[in-house]
Structure formats: structure tokens, C-alpha cells
N, C-alpha and C positions, 0 to 999 in steps of 0.2 A: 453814316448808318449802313450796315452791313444787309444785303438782299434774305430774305428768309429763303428756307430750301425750297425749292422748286425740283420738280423731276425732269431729268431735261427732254429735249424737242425729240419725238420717235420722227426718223427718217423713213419716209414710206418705202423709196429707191425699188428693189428687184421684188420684194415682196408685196406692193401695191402694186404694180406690172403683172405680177403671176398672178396676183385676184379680178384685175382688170380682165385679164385675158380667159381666166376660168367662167369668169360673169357672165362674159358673153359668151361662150359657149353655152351655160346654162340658159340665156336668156334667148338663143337665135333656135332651142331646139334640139344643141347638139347632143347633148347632155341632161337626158330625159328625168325626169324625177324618180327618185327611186336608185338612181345607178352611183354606186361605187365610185367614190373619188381615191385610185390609190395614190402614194405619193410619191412613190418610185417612177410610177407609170408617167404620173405629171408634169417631175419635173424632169424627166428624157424628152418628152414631147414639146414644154416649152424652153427645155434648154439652160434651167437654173437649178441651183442645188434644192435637194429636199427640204433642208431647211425653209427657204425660201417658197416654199407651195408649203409647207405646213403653216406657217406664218401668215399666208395669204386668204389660207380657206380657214382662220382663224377671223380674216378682216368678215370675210363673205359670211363664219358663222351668225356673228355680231348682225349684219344683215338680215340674216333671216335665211338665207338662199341654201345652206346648207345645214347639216346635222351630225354632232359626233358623237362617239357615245364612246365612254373607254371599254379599251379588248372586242369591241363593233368597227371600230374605223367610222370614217366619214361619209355622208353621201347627198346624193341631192336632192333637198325637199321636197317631201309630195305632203302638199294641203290635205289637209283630215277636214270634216264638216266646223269643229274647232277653230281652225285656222280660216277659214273660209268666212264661217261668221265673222269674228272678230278684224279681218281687214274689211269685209264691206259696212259693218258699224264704225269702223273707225275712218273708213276712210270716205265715207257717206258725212260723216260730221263734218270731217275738214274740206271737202269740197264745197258742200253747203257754206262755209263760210268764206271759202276762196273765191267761188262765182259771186256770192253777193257784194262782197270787198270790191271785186273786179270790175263788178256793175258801175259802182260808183268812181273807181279811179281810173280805168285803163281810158286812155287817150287814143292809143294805136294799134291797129289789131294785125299790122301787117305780119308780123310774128303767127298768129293763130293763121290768120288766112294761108302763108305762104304752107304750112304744115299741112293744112286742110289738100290744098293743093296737091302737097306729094301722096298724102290720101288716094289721091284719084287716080295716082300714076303705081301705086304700090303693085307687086306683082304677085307676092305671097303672103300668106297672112303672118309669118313673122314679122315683115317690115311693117306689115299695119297693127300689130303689135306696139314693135317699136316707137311707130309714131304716132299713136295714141297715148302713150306714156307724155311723150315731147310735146303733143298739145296740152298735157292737162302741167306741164313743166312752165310754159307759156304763161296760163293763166293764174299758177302761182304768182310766177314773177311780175305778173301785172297785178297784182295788190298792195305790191311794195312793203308789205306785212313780214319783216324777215323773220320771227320766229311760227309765221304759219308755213313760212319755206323751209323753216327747219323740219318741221312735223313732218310737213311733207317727203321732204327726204328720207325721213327716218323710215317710211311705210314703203319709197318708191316700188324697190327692189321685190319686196312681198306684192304688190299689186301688179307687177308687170308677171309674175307667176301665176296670178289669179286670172289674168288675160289671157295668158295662157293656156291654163284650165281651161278657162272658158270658151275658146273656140273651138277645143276640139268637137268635130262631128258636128261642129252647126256652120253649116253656110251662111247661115245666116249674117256673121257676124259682117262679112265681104260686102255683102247689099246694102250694111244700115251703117258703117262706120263713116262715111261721107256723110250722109244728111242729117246722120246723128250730131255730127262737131261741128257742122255749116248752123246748125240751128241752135246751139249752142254760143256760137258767135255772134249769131246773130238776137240772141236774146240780152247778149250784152255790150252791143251796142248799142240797143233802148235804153240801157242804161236802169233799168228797172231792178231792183235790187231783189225784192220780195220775188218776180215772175223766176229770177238768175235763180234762186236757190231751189224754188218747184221742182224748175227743171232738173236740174244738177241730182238732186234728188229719185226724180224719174227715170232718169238714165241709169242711175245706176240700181234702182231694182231691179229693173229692165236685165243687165247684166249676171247681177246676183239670183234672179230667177232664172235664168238661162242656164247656169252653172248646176243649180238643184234639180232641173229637169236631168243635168246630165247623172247624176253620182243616183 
């Protein structure tokens, strides 16, 4: 019996490298929202053909991270009130249901805790960015739910922008990111499924009102 056509395997190779590496530039900061990605410029800086960074910020458009528009060029997303809504609805849903999952399955929190941890040690508020993302990565994984892992991925990259957003200009976010995810942890190690979701919930009004205070 002869295989039906299949399209074959895309190699991510130079141009999953070039998006990697743009990602984090967008995601640490460097590369502010709003600013021009050109491509010439790109791939001098990271050293591979253009091809290869147009390819790439084709992966990152798919993402969400950036935006093209023909005879526009590329650039880097800035959330509209649109955009804003739409990940804290969506991303208010799937957490609700990752904290409650978690309640009832996660056995070990050493994962959540050790992240909490570098919480305490973070120096800037991008790494607490960063690892804010990584605890709520955590508590995916501990539901064992792999198509709520998938969702999740799917929004990651938009929500670590909206964190972004959201700090700016408030200190606040420095003071509360530690007892925010410690209490967090520790509402699910009660194991209380119904309290996991409240919570999860409250945190992130908490957030998504902070962000409308700001705009």
C-alpha cells in the first residue's frame, strides 16, 4: 500500500535561530513595540541571510509578537485596548482551568517554588517578567492536560507582551510579584480546586486593571 501525499517535515535550522533570537530581543525589552523590524538590518546583526530573518519573523508573526503589512514592512507589536482584552479573556479562562487541574493533580511544587525563589533574587523587572511567564509554564505542566499546554503556548508569547505592558510605570508590579506566585502555590497545595480558580482569577484582574489604569 503506497503512503498518501504528505507535505514534508519544514526544517526550522537558521530560520527558527533568527526568530529565537529576535523573540528575545522583543521579549527582554530590546526591541520596543512599535519599532521597525528591517531585514537587511537583522540579518547583518544576527549574521544570516535575509531570507532567513524574513522566514523567521514570519514564525514570530504566527505568534502574535510581530505585524506586517505589505509595502508597510514589519514591526513590533503594540497591544491596542483589542488586543488587551482579548488575551486577558482568554487567558483568564485557561488559567482558571490550569490552577484548578493543578489543585487536584500536581504532587510537587518544587518546580513552582524553586521559580518563586528566583523571584526574590530577580534584579529587573524584565527577568521578573520573564519568570513570571515560567511559573505560570510550571503550573501548566503540572496538570498533565497536554492540549491545555497546547492553548497555552499558543497565547504564551502574547501574554509575556501584556506583562510587559503592564509594568510599565508601576512599581508596583516589584512588591507584589513574590507573594503574588508564593500564594498562589500555596493555594495549591491545599489542593482545593474551587479556592485554585478564585484565585487565578483575582490575580489576574488585578493585572488587567493595572494595565487600564495605565492606557
Amino acid at each position: 500500500m503506497s503512503l498518501p501525499a504528505v507535505r514534508p517535515v519544514a526544517r526550522r535550522g537558521v530560520a527558527g535561530e533568527a526568530a529565537d533570537r529576535i523573540r528575545d530581543a522583543i521579549l527582554s525589552g530590546e526591541l520596543a513595540a512599535g519599532t521597525a523590524l528591517k531585514e537587511v538590518e537583522l540579518a547583518s546583526r544576527l549574521g544570516v541571510s535575509r531570507g532567513s530573518v524574513r522566514e523567521g519573523l514570519v514564525l514570530l508573526e504566527g505568534e502574535g509578537l510581530v505585524v506586517s503589512e505589505w509595502h508597510r514592512g514589519t514591526w513590533v507589536r503594540a497591544l491596542d485596548p483589542e488586543d488587551v482584552e482579548e488575551i486577558y479573556t482568554l487567558r483568564t479562562a485557561l488559567d482558571v482551568l490550569a490552577m484548578r487541574t493543578a489543585a487536584v493533580k500536581a504532587r510537587n511544587f518544587d518546580a513552582l517554588d524553586a521559580v518563586v525563589g528566583a523571584m526574590k533574587l530577580a534584579r529587573t523587572d524584565a527577568e521578573r517578567v520573564a519568570l513570571d511567564i515560567e511559573f505560570h509554564d510550571a503550573v501548566y505542566a503540572a496538570t498533565g492536560h497536554r492540549r491545555l499546554v497546547e492553548a497555552w503556548q499558543a497565547i504564551r508569547s502574547q501574554v509575556h507582551l501584556f506583562l510587559l505592558a503592564r509594568i510599565v510605570g508601576d512599581p508596583s508590579y516589584q512588591d507584589n510579584v513574590v507573594p503574588e506566585h508564593a500564594g498562589l502555590v500555596a493555594v495549591l497545595r491545599s489542593g482545593d480546586a474551587a479556592k485554585a480558580g478564585r484565585v487565578a482569577e483575582e490575580h489576574l484582574r488585578g493585572s488587567y486593571a493595572k494595565l487600564v489604569e495605565q492606557r
